[in-house]
C-alpha positions as CSV (number, residue, x, y, z in Angstrom):
1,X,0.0,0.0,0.0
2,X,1.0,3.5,-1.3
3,X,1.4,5.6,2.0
4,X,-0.1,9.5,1.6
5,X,2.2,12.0,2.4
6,X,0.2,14.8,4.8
7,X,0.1,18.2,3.2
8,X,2.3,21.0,4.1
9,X,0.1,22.9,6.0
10,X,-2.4,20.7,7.8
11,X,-2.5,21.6,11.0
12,X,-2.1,18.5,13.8
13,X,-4.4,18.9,17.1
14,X,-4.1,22.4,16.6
15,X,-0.8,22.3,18.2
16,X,2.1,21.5,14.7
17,X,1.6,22.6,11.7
18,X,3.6,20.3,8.8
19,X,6.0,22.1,6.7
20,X,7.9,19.5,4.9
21,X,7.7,15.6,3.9
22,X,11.8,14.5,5.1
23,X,11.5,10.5,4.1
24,X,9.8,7.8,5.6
25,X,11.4,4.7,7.5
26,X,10.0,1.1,8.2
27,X,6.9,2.3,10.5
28,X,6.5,5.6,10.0
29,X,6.9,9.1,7.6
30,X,8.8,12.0,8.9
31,X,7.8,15.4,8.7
32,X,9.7,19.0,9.4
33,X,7.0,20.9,11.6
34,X,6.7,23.8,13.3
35,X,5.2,24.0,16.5
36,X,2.6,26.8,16.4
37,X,2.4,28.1,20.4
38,X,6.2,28.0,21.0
39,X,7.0,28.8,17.0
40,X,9.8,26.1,17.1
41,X,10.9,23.5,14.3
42,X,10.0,20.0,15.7
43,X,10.2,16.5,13.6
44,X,7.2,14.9,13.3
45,X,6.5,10.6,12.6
46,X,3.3,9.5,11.6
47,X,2.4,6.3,11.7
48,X,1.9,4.3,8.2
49,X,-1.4,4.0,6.7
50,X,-0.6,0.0,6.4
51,X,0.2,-0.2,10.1
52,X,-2.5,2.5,11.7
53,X,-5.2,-0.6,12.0
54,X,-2.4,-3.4,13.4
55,X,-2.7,-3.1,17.4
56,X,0.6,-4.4,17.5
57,X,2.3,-2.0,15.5
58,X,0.4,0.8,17.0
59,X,1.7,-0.5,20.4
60,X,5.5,-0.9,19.4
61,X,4.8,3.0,18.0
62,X,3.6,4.0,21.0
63,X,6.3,2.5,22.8
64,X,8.8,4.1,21.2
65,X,7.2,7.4,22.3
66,X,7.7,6.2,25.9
67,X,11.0,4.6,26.0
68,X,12.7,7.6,23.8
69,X,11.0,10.2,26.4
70,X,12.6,8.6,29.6
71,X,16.0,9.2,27.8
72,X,17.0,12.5,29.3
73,X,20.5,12.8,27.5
74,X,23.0,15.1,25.2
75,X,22.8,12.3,22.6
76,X,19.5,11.2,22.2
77,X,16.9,12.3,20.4
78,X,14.3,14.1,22.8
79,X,10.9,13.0,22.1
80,X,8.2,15.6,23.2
81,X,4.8,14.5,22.5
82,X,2.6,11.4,21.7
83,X,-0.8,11.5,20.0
84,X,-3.4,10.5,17.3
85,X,-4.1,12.4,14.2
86,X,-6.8,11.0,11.3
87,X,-6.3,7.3,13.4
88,X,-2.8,7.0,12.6
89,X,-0.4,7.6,15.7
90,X,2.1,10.5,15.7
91,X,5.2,11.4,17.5
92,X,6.7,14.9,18.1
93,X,10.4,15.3,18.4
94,X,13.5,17.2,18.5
95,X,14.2,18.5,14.9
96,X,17.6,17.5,14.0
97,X,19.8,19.2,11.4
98,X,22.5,17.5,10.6
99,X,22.9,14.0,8.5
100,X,22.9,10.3,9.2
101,X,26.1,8.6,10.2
102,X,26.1,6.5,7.1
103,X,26.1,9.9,5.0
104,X,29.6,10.1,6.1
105,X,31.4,6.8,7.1
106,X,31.4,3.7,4.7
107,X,32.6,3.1,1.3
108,X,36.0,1.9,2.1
109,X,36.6,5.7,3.3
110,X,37.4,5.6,7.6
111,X,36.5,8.4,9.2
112,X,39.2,11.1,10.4
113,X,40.2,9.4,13.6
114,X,40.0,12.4,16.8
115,X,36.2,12.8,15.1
116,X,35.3,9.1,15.0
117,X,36.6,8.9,18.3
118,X,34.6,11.5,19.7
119,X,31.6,10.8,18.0
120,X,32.2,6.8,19.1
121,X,32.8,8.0,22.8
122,X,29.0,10.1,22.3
123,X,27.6,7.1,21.5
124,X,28.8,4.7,24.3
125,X,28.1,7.3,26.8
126,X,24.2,7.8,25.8
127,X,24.2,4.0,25.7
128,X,25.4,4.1,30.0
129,X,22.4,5.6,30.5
130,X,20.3,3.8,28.7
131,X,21.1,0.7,29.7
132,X,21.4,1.7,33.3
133,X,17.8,2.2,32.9
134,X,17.2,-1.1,31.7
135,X,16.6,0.4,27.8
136,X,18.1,-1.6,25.1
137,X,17.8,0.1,21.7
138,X,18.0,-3.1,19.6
139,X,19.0,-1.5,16.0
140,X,21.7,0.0,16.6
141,X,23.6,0.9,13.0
142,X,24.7,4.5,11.2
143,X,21.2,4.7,9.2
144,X,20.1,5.9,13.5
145,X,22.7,8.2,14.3
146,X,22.3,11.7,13.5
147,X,25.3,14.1,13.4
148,X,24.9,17.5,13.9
149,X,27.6,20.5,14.1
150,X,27.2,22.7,17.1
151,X,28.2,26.1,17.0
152,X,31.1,26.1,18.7
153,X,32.0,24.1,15.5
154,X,32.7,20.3,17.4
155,X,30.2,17.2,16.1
156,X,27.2,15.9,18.1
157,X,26.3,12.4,18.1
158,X,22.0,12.1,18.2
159,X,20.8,8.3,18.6
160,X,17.4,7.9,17.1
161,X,14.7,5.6,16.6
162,X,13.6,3.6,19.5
163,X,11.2,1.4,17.4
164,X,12.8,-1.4,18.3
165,X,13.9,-0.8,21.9
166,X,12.2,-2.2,25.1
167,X,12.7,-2.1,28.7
168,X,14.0,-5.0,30.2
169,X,11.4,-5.7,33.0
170,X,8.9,-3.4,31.9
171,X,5.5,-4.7,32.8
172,X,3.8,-1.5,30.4
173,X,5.8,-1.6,27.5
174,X,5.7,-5.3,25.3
175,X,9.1,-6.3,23.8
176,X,7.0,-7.9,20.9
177,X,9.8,-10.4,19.9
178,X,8.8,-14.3,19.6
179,X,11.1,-16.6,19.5
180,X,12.2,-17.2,15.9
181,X,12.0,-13.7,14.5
182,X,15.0,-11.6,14.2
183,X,15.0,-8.2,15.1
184,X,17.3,-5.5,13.7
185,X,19.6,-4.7,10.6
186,X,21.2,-7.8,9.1
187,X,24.8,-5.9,8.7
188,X,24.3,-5.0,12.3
189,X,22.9,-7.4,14.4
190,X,23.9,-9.8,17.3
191,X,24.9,-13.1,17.1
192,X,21.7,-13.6,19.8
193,X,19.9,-11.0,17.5
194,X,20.4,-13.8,14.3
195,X,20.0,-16.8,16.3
196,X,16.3,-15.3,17.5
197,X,16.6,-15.0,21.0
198,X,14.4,-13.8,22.9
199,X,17.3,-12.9,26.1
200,X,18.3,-10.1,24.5
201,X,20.1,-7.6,26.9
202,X,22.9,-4.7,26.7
203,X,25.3,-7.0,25.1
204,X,23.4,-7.0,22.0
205,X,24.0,-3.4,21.7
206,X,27.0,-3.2,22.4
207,X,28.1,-5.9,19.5
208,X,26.2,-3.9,16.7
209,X,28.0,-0.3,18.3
210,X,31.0,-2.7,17.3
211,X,30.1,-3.8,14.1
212,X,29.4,0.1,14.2
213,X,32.7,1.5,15.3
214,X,34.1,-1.1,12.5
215,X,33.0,1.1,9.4
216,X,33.6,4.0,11.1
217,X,37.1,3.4,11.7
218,X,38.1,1.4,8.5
219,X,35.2,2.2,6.2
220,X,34.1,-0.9,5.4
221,X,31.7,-3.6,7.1
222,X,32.7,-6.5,9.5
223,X,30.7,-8.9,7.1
224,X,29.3,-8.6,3.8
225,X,27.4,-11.2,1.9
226,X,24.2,-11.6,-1.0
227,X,22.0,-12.9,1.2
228,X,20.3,-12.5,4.8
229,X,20.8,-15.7,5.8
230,X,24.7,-15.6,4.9
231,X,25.0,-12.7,6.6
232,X,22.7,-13.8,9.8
233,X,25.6,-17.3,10.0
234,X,28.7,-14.7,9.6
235,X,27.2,-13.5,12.8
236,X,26.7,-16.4,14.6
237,X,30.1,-18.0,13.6
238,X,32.6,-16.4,11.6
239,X,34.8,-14.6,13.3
240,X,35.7,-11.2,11.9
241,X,39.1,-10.6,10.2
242,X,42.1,-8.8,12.2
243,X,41.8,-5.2,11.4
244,X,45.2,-3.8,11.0
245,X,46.4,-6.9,8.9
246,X,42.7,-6.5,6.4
247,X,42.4,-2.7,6.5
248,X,45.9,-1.6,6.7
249,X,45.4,2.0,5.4
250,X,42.7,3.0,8.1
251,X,45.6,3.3,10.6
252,X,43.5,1.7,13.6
253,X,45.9,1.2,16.9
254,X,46.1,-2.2,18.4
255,X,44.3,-0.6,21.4
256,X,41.8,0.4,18.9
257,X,41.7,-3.0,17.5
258,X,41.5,-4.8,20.6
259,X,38.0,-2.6,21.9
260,X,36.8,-3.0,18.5
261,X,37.6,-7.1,18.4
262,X,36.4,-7.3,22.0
263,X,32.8,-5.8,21.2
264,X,32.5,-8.3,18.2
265,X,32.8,-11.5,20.5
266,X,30.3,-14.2,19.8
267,X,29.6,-14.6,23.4
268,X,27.6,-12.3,25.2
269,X,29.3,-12.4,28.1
270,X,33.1,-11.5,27.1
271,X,31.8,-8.1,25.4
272,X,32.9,-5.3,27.7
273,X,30.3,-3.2,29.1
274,X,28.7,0.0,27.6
275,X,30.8,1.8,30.4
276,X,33.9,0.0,29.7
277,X,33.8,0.7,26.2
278,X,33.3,4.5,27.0
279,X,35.9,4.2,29.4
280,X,38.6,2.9,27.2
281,X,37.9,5.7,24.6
282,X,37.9,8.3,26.7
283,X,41.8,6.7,27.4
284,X,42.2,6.8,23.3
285,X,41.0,10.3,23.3
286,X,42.6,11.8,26.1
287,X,46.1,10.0,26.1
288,X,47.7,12.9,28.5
289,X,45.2,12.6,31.3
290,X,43.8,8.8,31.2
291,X,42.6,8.4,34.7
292,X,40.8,11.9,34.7
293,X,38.8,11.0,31.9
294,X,36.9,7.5,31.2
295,X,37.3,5.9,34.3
296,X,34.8,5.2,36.7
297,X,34.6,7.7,39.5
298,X,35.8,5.1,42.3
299,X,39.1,4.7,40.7
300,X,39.7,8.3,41.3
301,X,39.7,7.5,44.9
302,X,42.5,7.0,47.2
303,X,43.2,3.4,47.4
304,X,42.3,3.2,50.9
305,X,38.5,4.5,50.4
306,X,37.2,2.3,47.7
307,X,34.9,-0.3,47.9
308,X,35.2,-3.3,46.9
309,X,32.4,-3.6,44.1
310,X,31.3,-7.1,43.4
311,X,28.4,-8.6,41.3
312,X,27.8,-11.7,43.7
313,X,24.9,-13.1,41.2
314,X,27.5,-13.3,38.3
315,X,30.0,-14.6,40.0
316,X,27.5,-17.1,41.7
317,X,27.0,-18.8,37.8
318,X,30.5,-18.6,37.2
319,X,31.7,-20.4,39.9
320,X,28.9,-22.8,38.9
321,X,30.5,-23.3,35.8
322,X,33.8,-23.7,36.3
323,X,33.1,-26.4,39.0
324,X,32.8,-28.3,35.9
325,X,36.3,-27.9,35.6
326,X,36.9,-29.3,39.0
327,X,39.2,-26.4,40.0
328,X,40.9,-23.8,37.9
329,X,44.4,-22.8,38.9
330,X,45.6,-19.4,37.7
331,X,49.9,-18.7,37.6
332,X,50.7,-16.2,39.8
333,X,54.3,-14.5,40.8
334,X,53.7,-12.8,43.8
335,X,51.3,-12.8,46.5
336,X,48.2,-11.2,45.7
337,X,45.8,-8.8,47.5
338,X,43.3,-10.6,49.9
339,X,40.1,-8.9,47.7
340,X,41.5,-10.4,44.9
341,X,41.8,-13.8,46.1
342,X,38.3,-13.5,47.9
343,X,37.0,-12.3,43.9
344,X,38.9,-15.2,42.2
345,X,37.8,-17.6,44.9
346,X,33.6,-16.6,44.5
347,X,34.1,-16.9,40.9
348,X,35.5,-20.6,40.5
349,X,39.1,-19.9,40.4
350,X,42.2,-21.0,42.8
351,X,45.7,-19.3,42.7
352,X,49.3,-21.4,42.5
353,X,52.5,-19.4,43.0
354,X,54.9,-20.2,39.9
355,X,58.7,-19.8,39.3
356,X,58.9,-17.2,36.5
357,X,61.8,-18.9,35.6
358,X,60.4,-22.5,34.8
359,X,60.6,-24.1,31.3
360,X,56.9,-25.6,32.0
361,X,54.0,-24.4,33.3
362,X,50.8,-26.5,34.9
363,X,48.2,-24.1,35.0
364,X,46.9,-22.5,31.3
365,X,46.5,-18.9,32.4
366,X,49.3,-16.7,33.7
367,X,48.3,-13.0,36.2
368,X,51.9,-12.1,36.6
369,X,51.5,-8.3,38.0
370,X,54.3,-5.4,36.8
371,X,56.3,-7.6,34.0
372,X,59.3,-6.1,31.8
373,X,58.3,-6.0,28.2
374,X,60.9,-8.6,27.7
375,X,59.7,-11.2,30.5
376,X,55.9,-11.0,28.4
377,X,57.8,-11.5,24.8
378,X,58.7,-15.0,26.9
379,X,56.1,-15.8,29.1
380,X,53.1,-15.3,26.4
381,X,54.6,-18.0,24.4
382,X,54.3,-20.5,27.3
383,X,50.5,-19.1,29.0
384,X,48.0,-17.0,28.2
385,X,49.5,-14.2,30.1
386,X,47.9,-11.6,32.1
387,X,50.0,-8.5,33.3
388,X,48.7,-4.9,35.1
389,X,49.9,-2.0,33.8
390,X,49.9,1.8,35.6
391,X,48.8,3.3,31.9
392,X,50.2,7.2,31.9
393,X,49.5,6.7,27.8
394,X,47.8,4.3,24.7
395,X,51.2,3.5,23.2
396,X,52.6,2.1,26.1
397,X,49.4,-0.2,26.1
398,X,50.3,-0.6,22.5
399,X,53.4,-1.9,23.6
400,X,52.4,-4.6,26.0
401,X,49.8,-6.1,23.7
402,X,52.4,-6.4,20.7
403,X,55.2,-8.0,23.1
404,X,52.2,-10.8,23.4
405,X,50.5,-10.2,26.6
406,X,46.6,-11.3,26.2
407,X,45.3,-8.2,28.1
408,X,46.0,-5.9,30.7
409,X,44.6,-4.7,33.8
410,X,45.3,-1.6,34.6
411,X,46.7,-0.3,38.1
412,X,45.1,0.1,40.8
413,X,43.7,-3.1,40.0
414,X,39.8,-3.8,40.8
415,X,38.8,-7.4,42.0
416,X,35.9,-7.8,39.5
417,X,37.5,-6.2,36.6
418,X,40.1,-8.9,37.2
419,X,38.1,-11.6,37.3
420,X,36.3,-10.6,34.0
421,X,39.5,-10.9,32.4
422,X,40.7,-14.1,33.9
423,X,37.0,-15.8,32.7
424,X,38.0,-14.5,29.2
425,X,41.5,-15.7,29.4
426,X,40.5,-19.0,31.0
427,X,38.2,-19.6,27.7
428,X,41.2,-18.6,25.6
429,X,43.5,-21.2,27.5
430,X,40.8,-24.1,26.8
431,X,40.2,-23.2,23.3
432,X,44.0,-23.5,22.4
433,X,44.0,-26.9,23.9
């Protein structure tokens, strides 16, 4: 069914008047408006024609009115009003002047790398929020990101269109998934996204802001194929190619690489965080003061006053799981800290003291705290080798990871950032077997 395009003109419940048709998406047509008591441009979605008499669409319209309105943030679109108009829903938002992401990333061409950046760290912050509130927006891809240029000249990141989100818990607002039917944009989805799930959580978000940052940063997508359904199995098992060695003109750091590679695991659970991946590029952004910017406020405190933060539920499965594994031993070289132990303990893990020295090693992962460049050139080829690092800079990162060492924990060292990484480099260690 043809969709009619409203007039410029009509007048909406005597409140907007519509100036322009803009385009029209998979739900709905977007209008420029004005509205008439404030005498302000506002963006206006009507509902289509084909979905105005479907009570399901009308409710996943609505809810997008509701979830995009408890989003109070810089880079999200601010949704003002919800309403009928001639039996097709409307919604009445923030008018938006700038272009699509996809306008300006893609096409083999990367992006200039300080504005990717900044635009990528916009984007991971409104996401902290957002899932902090239990909101996971679902399609996340360049096609809903606006960018617009503020007048001081710097780039704003706007995410838009909540059609797909829902609120984990919510007992108003329907997720309207069943099991079977994939939601989101084929280039951009989860593996859980292709597989159908219906436990879709902030992880899923965070893998298709990966598959995101990926054109950004090298122009080009992680996967590309002729059909859905090769592109749905890329997804679900192929992992993607090593950036620097595929795109080596796109000049992406190995710390780059590594955040970008991390996002795009298979597994829900090794994918950092929406706050972790701000985090770490807010370190690639502001390599002269790293700990003042993208790390969690309690880091910033004296050692003495932190808290020991924990997340006894996850740690409860994990140690679940690795009782299959009867008990696994992590290397160590030096006595550790008694939260850390506590931490390793909860989560399934035991500690053995090794010889730094030996030939051999028994255990398959090695947390070997302060190590030389040189000792990791030699230790990584024996263990999957854990080291901390007191980061004053990204190329001294850089450094580490090239000499071998599987990742790095960064000083002062927090118990369940530390188990997170051992579970990762304990899956590592039993993959190589």
């Amino acid at each position: 069914m043809k969709n009619r395009h409203l007039k410029a003109g009509t007048i909406i419940d005597e409140k907007y008047r519509v100036d322009k048709f803009l385009g029209g998406g998979g739900m709905g047509s977007v209008y420029k408006g004005t509205h008439l008591a404030l005498d302000k441009e506002i963006a206006i979605k009507l509902l289509h024609e084909q979905y105005a008499k479907n009570e399901n669409h009308k409710v996943r319209f609505e809810r997008e009115a509701k979830v995009a309105s408890k989003l109070d943030h810089e880079n999200a679109v601010s949704v003002f009003d919800f309403g009928t108009f001639e039996e097709k829903n409307y919604i009445v938002m923030e008018y938006l002047k700038g272009k699509p992401l996809h306008k300006i990333c893609g096409g083999g061409r990367p992006m200039e790398t300080t504005t990717a950046l900044q635009l990528a760290w916009q984007i991971a912050n409104v996401l902290v929020q957002a899932h902090a509130m239990g909101l996971i927006h679902r399609d996340l891809k360049p096609e809903n990101v606006m960018i617009e240029t503020k007048a001081d000249g710097s780039s704003r990141a706007v995410v838009v269109d909540f059609g797909l989100a829902f609120v984990q818990d919510s007992k108003d607002l329907s997720r309207m998934t069943k099991e079977g039917i994939v939601s989101g944009t084929p280039a951009f989805v989860s593996p859980e996204q292709a597989r159908g799930s219906m436990d879709i959580a902030g992880p899923s978000d965070i893998y298709s802001l990966g598959c995101m940052f990926h054109e950004m940063f090298t122009g080009h997508l992680v996967f590309t194929g002729k059909s859905v359904v090769g592109l749905l199995n890329s997804h679900m098992f192929v992992p993607p190619n090593p950036i620097r060695e595929s795109y080596p003109e796109a000049h992406v750091s190995i710390a780059l690489e590594t955040l970008i590679l991390r996002m795009l695991e298979k597994d829900a659970q090794d994918r950092p965080t929406a706050s972790e991946v701000r985090d770490w590029l807010g370190q690639l952004l502001n390599k002269e003061a790293p700990r003042e910017r993208g790390r969690p406020a309690q880091l910033l405190q004296p050692r003495s006053e932190r808290a020991l933060t924990l997340s006894p539920g996850r740690l409860a499965r994990k140690a679940s799981k690795n009782s299959n594994h009867e008990q696994v031993e992590i290397g160590i070289f030096r006595e550790l800290e008694d939260e850390w132990i506590v931490s390793l303990a909860s989560a399934g893990f035991s500690t053995t003291k090794i010889d730094i020295h030996a030939q051999v090693f028994d255990v398959p992962v090695l947390f070997i705290p302060q190590l030389t460049l040189e000792d990791v050139e030699v230790l990584s080829k024996k263990c999957v080798l854990i080291t901390t690092l007191d980061i004053e800079n990204i190329d001294e990162l850089t450094e580490y990871m090239r000499a071998g060492a599987f990742d790095i924990i960064t000083e002062p060292v927090v118990a369940s950032e530390l188990v997170r990484k051992i579970e990762r480099a304990w899956k590592k260690a039993k993959r190589n077997k």
